[in-house]
N, C-alpha and C positions, 0 to 999 in steps of 0.2 A: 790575519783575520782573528787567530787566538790571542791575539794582543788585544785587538778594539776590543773584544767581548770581555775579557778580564780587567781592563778598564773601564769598560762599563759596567761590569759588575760591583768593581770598586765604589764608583759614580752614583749607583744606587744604593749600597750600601753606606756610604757614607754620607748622603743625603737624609736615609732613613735615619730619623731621631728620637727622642725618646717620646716625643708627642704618639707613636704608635702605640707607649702604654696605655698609655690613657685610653685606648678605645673604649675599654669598657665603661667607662663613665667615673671609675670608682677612684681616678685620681692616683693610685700605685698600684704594679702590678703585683699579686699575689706570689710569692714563689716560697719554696722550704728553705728551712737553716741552711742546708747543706748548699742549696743555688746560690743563698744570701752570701752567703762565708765565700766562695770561689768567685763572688759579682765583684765580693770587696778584694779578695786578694788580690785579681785579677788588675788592680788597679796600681801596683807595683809595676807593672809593665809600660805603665801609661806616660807613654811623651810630652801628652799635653796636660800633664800636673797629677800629681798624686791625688794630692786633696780634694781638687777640681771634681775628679773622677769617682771618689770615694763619696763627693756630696752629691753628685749626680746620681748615685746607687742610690743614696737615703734617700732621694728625693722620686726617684720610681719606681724603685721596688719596697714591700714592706715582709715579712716572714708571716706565713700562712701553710698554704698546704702546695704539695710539689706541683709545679706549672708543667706540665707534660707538652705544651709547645715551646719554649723555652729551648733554646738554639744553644745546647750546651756539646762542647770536645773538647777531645783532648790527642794532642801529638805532641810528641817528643818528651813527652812528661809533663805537659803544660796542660792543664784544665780552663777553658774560659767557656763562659755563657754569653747571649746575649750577644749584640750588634758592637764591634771594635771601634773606636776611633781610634785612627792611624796618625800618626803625627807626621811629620814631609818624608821624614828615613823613613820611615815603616813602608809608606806606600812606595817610595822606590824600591824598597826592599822586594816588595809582592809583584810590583811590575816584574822584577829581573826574576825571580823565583817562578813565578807564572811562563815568562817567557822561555826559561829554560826547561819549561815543562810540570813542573810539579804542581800538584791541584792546588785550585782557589783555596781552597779553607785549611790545607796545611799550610800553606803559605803564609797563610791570614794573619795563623796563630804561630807558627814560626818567627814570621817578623814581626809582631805586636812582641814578643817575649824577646826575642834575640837583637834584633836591629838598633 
């Protein structure tokens, strides 16, 4: 049963895209230097293309003032914000890391960095 729901946690999460920026109308989300810097670095990790990843950042986020919803951690010395996309390893990674127990979101960011 902690399988289904951490797969379906997955499921939703990697469903969610970046059109949730946009709620507010204004076209990119607001967030500080400091979210912008960790959106971008955090794209070093990224499976599915550096660059990819990096113009996706420019392209929803713009540098303003700190976004206090802003889904930002940090484990194992790994800082990421914001919703991951997982590339086919990452997410086997988080299946097996889930299933042997360690929470979603070390996991998350465990294998978005290490996998």
């Amino acid at each position: 049963m902690k399988k289904i729901a951490a797969v379906a946690g997955l499921v939703v999460m990697a469903t969610s895209s970046v059109t949730a920026a946009f709620a507010d109308g204004t076209g990119q989300q607001e967030v500080s230097q400091q979210q912008y810097d960790t959106l971008i670095s955090q794209c070093r990790y990224a499976e599915t293309g550096k660059a990819k990843c990096r113009e996706a950042v420019k392209e929803t986020y713009r540098v303003g003032r700190v976004d206090t919803k802003l889904d930002c951690r940090t484990y194992s010395g790994i800082t990421v914000c914001g919703t991951l996309k997982l590339g086919k390893a990452q997410r086997q990674c988080l299946r097996d890391s889930t299933a042997r127990g360690l929470p979603f979101r070390r996991a998350e960011v465990e294998c978005y960095a290490f996998a």
